[in-house]
Rosetta silent file (secondary structure, phi, psi, omega in degrees, C-alpha in Angstrom):
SEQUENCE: XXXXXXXXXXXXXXXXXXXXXXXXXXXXXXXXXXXXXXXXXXXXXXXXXXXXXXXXXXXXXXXXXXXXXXXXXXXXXXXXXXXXXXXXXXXXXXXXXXXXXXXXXXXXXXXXXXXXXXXXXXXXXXXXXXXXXXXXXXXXXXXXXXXXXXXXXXXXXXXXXXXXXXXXXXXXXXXXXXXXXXXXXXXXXXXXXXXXXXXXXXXXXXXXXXXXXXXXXXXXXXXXXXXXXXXXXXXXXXXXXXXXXXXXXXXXXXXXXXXXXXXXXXXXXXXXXXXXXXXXXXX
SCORE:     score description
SCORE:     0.000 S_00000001
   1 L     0.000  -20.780 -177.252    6.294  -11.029   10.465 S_00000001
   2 H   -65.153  -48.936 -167.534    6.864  -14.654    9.164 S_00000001
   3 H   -80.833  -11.609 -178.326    7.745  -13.218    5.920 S_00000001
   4 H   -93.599  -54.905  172.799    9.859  -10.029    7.186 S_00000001
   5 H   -36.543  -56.422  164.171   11.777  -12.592    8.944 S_00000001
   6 L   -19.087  -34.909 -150.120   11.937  -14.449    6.334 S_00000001
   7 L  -139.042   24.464  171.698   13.786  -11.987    3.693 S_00000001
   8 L    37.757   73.655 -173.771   16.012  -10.990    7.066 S_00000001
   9 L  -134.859  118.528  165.356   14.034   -7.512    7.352 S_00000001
  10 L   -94.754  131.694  152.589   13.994   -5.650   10.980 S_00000001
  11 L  -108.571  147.077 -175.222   10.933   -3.712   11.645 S_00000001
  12 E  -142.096  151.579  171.191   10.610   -0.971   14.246 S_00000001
  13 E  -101.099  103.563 -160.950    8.249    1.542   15.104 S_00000001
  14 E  -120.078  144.301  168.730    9.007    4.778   16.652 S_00000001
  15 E  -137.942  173.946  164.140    6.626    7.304   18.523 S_00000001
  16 L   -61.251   -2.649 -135.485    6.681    9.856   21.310 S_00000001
  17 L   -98.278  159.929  149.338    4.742    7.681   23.712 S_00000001
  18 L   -52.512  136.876 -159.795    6.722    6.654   26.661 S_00000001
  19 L   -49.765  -62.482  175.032    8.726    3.394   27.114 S_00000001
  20 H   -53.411  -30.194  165.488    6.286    1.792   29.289 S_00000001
  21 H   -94.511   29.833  166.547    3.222    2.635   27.303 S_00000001
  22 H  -125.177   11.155 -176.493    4.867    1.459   24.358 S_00000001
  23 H  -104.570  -71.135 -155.223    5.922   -1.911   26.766 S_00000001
  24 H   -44.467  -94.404  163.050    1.818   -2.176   28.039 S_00000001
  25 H    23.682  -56.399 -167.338    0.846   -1.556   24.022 S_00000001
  26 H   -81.174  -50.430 -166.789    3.226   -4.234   22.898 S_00000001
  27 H   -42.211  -59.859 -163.808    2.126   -6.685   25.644 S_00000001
  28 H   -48.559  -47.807 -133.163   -1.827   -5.921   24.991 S_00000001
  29 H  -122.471  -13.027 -153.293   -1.427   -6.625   21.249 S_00000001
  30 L    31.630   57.845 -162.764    1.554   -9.066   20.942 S_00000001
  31 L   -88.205  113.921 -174.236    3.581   -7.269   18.811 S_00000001
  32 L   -78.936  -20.510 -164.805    7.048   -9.133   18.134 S_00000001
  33 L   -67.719 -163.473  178.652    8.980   -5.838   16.322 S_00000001
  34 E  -128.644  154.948 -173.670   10.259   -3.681   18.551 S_00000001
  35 E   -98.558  123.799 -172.882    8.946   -0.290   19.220 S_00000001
  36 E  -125.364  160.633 -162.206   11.271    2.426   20.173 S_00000001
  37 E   -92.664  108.625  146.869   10.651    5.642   22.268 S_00000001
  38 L  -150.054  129.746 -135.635   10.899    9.020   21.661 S_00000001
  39 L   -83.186   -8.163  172.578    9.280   11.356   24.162 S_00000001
  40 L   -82.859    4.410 -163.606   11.140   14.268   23.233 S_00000001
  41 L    38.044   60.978  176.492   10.409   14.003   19.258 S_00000001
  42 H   -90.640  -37.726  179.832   14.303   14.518   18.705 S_00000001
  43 H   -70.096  -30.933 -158.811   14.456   11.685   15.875 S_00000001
  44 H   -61.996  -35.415 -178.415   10.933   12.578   14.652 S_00000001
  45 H   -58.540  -67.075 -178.883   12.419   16.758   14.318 S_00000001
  46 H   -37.943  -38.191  159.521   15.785   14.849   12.559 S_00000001
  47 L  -101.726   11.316  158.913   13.499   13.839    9.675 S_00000001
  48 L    83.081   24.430 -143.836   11.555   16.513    9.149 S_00000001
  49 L  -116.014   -6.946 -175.231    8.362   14.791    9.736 S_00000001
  50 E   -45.894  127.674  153.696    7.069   17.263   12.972 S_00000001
  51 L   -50.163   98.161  177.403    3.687   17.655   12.722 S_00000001
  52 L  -126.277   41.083  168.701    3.925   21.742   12.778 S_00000001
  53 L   -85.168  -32.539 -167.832   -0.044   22.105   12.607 S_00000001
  54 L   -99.518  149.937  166.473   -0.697   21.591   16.084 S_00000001
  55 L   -48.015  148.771  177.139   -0.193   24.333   18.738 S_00000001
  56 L   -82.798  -12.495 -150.921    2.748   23.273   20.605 S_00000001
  57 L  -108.905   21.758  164.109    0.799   24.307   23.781 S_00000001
  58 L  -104.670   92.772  174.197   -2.033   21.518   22.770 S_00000001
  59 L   -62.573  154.979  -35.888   -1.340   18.905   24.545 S_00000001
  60 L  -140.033   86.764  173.009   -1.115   16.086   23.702 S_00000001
  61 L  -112.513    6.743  154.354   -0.566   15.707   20.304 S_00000001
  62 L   -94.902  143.893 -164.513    2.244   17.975   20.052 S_00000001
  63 L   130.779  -16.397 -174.782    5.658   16.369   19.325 S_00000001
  64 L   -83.910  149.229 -167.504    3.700   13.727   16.893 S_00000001
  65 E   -97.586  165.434  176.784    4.949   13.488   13.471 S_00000001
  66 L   -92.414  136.723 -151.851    2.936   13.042   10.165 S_00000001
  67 L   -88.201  140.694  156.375    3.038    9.040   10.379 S_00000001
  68 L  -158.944 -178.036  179.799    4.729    7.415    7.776 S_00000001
  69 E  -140.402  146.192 -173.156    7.286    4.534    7.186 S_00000001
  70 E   -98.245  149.911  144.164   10.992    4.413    5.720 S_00000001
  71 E   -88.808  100.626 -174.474   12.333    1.748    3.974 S_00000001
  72 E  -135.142  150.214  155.889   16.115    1.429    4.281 S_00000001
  73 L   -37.026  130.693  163.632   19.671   -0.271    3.394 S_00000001
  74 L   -36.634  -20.270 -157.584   22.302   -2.120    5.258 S_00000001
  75 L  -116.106    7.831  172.192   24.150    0.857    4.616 S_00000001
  76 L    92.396   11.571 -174.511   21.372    3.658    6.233 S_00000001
  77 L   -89.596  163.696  177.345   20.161    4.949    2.742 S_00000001
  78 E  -100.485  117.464 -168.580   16.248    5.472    2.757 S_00000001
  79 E  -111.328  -29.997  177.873   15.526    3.339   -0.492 S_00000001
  80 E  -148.447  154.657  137.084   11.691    4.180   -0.468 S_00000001
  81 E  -122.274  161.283 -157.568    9.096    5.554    1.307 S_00000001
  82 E  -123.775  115.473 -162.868    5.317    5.605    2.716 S_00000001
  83 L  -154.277  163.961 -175.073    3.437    8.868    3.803 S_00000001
  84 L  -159.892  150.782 -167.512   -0.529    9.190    2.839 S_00000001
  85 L   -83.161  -41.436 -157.838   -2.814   12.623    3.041 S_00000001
  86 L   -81.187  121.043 -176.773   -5.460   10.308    5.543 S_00000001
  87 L   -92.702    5.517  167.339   -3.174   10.783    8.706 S_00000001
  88 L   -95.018  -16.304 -156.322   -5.051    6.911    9.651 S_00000001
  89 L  -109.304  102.894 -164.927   -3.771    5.421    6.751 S_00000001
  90 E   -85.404  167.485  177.403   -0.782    3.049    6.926 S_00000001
  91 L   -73.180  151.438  171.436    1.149    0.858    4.234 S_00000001
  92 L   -68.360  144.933  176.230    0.095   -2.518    3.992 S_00000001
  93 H   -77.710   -5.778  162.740    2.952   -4.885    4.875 S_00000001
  94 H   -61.252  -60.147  171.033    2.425   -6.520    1.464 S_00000001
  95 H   -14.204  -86.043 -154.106    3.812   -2.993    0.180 S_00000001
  96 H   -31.741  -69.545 -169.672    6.705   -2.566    2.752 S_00000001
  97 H   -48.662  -36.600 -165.501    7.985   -6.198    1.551 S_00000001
  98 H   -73.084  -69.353 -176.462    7.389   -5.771   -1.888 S_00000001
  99 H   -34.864  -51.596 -154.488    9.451   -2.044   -1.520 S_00000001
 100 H   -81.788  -52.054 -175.640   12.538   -3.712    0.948 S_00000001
 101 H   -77.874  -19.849 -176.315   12.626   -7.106   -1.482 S_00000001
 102 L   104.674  -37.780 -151.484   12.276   -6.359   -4.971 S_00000001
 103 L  -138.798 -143.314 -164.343    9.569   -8.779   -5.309 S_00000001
 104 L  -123.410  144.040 -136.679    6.363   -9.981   -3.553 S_00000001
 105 L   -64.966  -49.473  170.690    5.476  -10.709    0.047 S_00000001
 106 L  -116.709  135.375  175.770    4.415  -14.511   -0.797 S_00000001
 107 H   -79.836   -1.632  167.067    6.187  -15.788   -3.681 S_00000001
 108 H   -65.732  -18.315  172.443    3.273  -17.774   -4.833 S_00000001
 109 H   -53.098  -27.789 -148.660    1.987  -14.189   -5.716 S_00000001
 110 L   -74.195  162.618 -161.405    4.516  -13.886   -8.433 S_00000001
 111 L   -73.883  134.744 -158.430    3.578  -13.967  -12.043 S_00000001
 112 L   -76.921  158.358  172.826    3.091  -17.300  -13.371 S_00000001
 113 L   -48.617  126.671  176.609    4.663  -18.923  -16.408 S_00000001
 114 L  -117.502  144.707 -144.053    2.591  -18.295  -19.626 S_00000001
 115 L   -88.837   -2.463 -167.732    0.488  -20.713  -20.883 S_00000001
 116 L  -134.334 -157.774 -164.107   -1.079  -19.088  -24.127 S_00000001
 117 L  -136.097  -31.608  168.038   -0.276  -17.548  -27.507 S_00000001
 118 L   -80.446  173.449 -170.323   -2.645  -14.554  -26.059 S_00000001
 119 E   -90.162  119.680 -169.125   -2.421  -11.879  -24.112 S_00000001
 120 E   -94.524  130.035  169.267   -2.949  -13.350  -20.098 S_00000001
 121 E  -119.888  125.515  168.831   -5.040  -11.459  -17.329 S_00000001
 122 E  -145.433  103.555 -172.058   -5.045  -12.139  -13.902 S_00000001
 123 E  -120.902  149.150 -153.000   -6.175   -9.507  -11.331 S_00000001
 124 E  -149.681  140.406  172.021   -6.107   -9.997   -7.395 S_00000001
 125 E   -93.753  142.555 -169.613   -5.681   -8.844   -4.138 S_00000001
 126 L   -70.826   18.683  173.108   -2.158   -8.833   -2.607 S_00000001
 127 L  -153.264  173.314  170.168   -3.869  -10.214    0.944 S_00000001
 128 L   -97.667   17.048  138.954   -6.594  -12.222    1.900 S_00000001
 129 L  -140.397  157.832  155.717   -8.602   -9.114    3.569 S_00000001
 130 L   -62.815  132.244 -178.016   -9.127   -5.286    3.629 S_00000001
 131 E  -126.494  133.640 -173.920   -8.341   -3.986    7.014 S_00000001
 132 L   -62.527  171.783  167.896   -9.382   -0.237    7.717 S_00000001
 133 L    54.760   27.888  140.793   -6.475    2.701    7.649 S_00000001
 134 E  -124.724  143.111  142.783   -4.338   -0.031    5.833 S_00000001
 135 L   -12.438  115.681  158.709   -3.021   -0.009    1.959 S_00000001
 136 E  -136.866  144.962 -152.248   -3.689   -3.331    0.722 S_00000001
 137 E   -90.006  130.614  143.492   -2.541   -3.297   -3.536 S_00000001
 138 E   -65.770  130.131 -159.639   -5.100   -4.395   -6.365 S_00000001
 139 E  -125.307  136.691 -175.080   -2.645   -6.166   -8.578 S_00000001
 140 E  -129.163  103.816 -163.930   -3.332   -6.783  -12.284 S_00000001
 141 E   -77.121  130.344  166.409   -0.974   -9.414  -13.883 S_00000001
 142 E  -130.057  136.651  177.393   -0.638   -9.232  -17.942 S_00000001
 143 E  -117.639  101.349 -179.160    1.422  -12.096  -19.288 S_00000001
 144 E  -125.400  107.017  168.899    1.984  -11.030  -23.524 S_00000001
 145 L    -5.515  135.916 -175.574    3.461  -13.147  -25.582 S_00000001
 146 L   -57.395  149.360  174.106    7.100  -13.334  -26.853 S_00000001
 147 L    72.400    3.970 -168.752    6.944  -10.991  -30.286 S_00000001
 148 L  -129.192  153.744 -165.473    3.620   -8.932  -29.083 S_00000001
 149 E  -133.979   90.053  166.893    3.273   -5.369  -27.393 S_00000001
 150 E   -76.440  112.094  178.952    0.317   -4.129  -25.445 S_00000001
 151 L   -55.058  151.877  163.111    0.310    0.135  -25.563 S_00000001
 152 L  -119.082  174.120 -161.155    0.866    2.470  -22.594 S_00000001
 153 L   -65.871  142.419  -26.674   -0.477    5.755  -21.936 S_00000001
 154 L  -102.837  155.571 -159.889   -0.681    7.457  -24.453 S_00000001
 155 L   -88.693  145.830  171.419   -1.693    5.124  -27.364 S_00000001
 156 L   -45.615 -161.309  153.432   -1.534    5.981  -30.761 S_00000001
 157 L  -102.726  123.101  176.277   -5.181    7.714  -32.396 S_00000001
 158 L   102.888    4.774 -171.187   -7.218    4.955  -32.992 S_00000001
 159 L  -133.460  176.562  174.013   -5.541    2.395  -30.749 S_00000001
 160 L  -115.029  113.582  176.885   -6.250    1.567  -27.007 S_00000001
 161 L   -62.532  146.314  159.359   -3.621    1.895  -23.989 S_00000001
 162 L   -16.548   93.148 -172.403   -3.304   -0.802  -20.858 S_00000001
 163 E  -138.306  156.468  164.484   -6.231    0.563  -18.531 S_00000001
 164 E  -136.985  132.235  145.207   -8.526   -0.675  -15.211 S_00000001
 165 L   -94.340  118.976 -162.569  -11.492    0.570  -14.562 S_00000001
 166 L   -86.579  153.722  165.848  -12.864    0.226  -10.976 S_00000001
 167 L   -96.461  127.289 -161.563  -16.842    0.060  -10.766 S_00000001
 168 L   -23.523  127.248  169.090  -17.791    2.966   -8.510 S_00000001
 169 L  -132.665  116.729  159.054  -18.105    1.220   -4.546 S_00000001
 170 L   -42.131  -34.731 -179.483  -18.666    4.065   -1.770 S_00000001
 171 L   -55.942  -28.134 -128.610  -17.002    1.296    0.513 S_00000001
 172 E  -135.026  142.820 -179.068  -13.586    1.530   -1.155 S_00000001
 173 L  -133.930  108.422 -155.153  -11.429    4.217   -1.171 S_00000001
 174 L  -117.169  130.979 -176.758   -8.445    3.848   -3.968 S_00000001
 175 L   -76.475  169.829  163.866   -5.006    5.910   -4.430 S_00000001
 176 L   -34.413  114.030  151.793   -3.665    6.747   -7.357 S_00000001
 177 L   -20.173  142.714 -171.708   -2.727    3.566  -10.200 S_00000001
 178 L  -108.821   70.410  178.255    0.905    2.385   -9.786 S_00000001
 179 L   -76.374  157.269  169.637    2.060    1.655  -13.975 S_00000001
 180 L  -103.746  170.698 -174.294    5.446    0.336  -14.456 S_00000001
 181 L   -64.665  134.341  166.894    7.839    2.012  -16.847 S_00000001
 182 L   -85.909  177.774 -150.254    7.234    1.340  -20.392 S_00000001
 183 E  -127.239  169.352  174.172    9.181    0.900  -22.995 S_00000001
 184 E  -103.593  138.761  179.866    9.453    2.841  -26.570 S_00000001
 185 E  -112.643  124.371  172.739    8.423    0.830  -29.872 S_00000001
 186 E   -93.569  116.469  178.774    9.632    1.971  -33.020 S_00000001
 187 E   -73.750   95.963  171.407    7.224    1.178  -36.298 S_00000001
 188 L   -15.891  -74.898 -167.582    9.668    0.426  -38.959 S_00000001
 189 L   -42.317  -92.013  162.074    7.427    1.722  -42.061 S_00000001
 190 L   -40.380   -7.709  169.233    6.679    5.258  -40.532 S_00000001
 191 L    46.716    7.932  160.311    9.538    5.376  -37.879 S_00000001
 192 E   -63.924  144.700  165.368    6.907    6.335  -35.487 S_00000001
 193 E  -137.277  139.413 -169.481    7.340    5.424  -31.641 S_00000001
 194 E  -123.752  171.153  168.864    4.697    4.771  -28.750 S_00000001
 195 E  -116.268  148.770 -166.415    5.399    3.275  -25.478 S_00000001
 196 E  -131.554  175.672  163.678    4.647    0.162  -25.144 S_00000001
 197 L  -137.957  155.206  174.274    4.824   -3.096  -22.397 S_00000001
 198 L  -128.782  174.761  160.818    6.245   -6.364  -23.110 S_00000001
 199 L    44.464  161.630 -177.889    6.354   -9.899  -21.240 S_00000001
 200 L   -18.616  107.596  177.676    5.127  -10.048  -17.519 S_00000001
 201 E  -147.207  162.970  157.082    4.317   -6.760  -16.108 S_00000001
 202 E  -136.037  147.026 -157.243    1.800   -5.090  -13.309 S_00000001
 203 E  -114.394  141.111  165.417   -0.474   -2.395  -13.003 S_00000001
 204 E  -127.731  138.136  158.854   -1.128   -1.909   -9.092 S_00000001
 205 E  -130.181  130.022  166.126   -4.100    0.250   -6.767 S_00000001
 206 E   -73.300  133.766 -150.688   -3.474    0.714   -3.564 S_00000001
 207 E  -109.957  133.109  155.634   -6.483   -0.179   -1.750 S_00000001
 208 L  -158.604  146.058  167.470   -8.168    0.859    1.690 S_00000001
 209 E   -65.463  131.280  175.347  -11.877    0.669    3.364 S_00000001
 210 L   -65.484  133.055  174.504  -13.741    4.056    3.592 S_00000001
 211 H   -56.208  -54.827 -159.190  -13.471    4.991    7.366 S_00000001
 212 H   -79.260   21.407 -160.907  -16.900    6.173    7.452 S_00000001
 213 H  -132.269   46.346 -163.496  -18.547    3.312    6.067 S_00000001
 214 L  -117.395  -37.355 -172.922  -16.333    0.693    7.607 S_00000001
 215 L   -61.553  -16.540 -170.644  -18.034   -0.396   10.976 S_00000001
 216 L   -87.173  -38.279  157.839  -20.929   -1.718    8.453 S_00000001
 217 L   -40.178  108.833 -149.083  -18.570   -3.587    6.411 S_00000001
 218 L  -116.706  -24.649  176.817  -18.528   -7.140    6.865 S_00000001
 219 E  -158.835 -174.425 -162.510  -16.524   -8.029    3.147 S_00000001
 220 E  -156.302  148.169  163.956  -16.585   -5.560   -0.030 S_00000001
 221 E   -90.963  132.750  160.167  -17.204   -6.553   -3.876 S_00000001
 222 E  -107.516  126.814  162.485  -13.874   -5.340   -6.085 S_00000001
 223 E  -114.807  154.501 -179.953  -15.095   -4.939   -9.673 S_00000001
 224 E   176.640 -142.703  173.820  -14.288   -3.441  -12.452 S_00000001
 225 E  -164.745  159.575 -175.887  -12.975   -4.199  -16.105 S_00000001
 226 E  -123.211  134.507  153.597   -9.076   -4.238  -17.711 S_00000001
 227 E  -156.443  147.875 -159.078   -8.442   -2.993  -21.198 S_00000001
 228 E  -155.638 -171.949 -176.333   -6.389   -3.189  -23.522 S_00000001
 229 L  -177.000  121.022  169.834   -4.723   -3.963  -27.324 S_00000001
 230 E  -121.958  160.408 -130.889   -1.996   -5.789  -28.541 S_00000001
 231 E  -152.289  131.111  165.759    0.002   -5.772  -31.525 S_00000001
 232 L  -100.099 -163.489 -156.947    3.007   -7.650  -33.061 S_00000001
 233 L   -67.560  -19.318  167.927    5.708   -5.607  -35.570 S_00000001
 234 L  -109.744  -40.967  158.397    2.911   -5.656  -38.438 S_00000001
 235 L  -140.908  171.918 -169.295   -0.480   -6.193  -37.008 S_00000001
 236 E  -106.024  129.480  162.938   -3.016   -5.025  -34.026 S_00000001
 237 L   -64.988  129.221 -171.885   -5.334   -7.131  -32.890 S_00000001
 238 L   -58.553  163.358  174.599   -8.929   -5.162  -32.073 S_00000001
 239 L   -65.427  137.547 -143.481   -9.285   -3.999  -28.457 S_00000001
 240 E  -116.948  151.519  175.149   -9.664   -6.526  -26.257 S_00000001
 241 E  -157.851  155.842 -170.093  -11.412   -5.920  -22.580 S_00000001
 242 E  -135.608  124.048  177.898  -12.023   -8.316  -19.417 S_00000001
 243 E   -93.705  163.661 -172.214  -14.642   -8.008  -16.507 S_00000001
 244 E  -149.496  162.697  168.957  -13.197   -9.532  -13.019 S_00000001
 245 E  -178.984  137.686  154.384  -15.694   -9.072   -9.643 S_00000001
 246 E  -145.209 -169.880  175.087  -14.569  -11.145   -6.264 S_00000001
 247 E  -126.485  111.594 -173.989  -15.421  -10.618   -2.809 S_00000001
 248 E  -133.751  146.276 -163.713  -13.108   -9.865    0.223 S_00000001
 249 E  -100.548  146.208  170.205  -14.078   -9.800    3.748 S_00000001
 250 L   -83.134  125.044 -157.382  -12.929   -7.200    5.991 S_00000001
 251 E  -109.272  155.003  134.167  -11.272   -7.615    9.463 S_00000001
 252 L   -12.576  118.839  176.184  -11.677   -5.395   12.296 S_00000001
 253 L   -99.663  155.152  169.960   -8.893   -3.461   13.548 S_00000001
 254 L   -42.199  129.698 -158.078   -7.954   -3.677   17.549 S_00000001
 255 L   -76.303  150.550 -172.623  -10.473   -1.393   19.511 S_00000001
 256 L   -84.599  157.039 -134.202   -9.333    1.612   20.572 S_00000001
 257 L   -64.722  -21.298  171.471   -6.992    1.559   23.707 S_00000001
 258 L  -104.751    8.133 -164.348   -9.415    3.689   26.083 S_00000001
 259 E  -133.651  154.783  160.843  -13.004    2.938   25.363 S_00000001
 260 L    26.571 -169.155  160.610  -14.918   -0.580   25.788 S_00000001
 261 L    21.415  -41.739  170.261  -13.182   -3.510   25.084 S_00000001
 262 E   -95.673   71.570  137.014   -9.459   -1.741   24.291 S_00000001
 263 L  -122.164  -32.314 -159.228   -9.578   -0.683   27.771 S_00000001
 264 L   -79.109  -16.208 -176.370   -9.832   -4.249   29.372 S_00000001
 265 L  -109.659   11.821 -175.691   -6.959   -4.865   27.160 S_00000001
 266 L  -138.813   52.874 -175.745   -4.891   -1.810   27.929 S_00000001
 267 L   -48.410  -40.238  175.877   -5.628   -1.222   31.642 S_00000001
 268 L  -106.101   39.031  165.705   -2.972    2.059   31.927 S_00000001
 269 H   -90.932   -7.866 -150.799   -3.518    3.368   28.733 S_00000001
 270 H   -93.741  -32.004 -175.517   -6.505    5.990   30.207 S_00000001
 271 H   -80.186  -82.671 -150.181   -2.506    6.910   33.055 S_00000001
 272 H   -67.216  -27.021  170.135   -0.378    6.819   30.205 S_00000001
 273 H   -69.637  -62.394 -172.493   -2.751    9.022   28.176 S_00000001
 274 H   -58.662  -56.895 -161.184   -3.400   11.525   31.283 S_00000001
 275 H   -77.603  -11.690  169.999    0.454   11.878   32.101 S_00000001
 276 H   -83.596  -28.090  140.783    1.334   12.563   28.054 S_00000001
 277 H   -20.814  -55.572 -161.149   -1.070   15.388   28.847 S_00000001
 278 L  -145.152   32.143  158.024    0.851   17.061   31.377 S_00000001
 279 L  -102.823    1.983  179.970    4.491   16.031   30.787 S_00000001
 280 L  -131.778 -174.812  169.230    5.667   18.601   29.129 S_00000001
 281 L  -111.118  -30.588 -145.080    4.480   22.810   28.186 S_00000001
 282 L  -149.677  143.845 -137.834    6.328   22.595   25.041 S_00000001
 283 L   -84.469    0.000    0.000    7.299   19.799   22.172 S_00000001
C-alpha cells in the first residue's frame, strides 16, 4: 500500500458480503483500502462478471462474481485488466502497479544501465516471496547493446529466438510468458525481415504456488535456462544460453475466517456466514 500510495493509486474491493462483515474482515486483517458492499450484486451484474454457474437457489454463493480486478483512469476508462481460470487466484500487487504506472512497483526493480559490449541477463522475482492464489511475475531483464539485435519468435532457419525455459517443479504453477512487442529488422543484402528486440526489454511469467502442494511448502527453487542469439547488421554471434536457479520462501496466507485460528480472529464470521445463507431466495 506504501507504493499504491505512493504513485497516488486508490484501491477498493467490492463483494456481496454485507457492510459489517466487510467492517469485522477489515478490522481482523488490517486492511487500509476500503472495501465496498454490494449485497444485491447490482455493480457485479453492471459488469458482466455474475457468476451464472451457480443455481441461484444455492445459497450462498449466488450473487458472487468471477473475481477479478480492473485497472482504471481518472477519467473511468478500464485501462487493463485481471481475471484467471483458478477462481483462487489473484493478481499480485506487483502486477496491478506495474499495469496502473507504466513501470515497476519498486523502482530499484527497473532495468539497470548497461555495463558491457554483450548481451546482459538478469532474471528475478518481482517480490521477495510466493504467496498461494497470488500472481507474483518471473522477470527476465536483457540489456543488448547499441547496434545489436537479439531475434523474436519466429527466428530465421538456422538462428535461435529470445526463449526461457523453466525446469519442471510440481510446486509451481506458471501462466502463459508475457513477450513484449518486437520490432521488424530488415537485412539489407536479401531484403529479408525477422522480428527482432533491441536495447532494454522483458520477458515476464506470472508465477503462483500449486494449491495442492502448498501447505508443504516452506520456499520453492525457480530454475531454468534463457536463450538466445544476437546479431549486428552483418554478423550473428553463435547461440548463446544462461542457467539461473534461486530460492524463494513462501508465506502463508491468513487462515480461513471460520475454522481454527481464523475464527479467533473473525469471531462473527461463522453469523455473518449463516445470515448470507438465508438473506435472500434469489440473487
Amino acid at each position: 500500500m506504501d507504493h499504491f500510495d505512493a504513485a497516488g493509486i486508490a484501491v477498493y474491493a467490492l463483494s456481496y458480503d454485507e457492510e459489517d462483515a466487510l467492517a469485522d474482515f477489515s478490522d481482523a486483517h488490517g486492511i487500509t483500502f476500503t472495501l465496498l458492499s454490494d449485497p444485491d450484486s447490482d455493480v457485479i451484474r453492471s459488469f458482466g462478471i455474475l457468476n451464472t454457474l451457480i443455481d441461484p437457489n444455492d445459497h450462498p454463493w449466488a450473487g458472487i462474481p468471477y473475481p477479478g480486478t480492473y485497472v482504471v483512469d481518472r477519467d473511468g476508462r478500464i485501462t487493463d485488466k485481471f481475471f484467471d481460470s483458478n477462481l483462487a487466484v489473484r493478481a499480485g500487487p506487483e502486477q496491478l502497479l506495474r499495469a496502473a504506472t507504466g513501470g515497476p512497483a519498486d523502482p530499484t526493480l527497473a532495468p539497470s544501465a548497461r555495463t558491457s559490449s554483450e548481451v546482459e541477463i538478469d532474471v528475478s522475482l518481482e517480490a521477495d516471496a510466493l504467496v498461494p492464489t497470488v500472481q507474483r511475475d518471473l522477470v527476465v531483464a536483457f540489456n543488448v547493446p547499441d547496434g545489436r539485435h537479439v531475434y523474436a519468435t519466429p527466428a530465421p532457419a538456422g538462428s535461435v529466438a529470445c526463449e526461457v525455459v523453466l525446469d519442471e517443479n510440481p510446486s509451481l504453477v506458471q501462466r502463459a510468458w508475457r513477450y513484449p512487442a518486437s520490432e521488424l529488422h530488415r537485412l539489407a543484402g536479401t531484403d529479408e525481415t525477422f522480428p527482432v528486440y533491441h536495447g532494454a526489454f522483458e520477458l515476464r511469467l506470472p508465477l503462483t504456488i500449486n494449491s495442492a502442494r502448498r501447505k508443504d511448502v516452506n520456499a520453492v527453487t525457480i530454475a531454468g535456462v534463457v536463450r538466445w542469439q544476437s546479431c549486428d547488421d552483418e554478423v550473428c554471434d553463435i547461440p548463446t544460453s544462461k542457467r539461473f536457479s534461486f530460492d524463494v520462501p513462501v508465506s502463508a496466507n491468513p487462515p480461513p475466517a471460520l475454522f481454527g485460528r481464523g475464527a479467533e480472529l473473525e469471531p462473527n464470521a461463522a453469523a455473518h456466514f449463516k445470515r448470507m445463507n438465508t438473506r435472500r431466495t434469489s440473487p
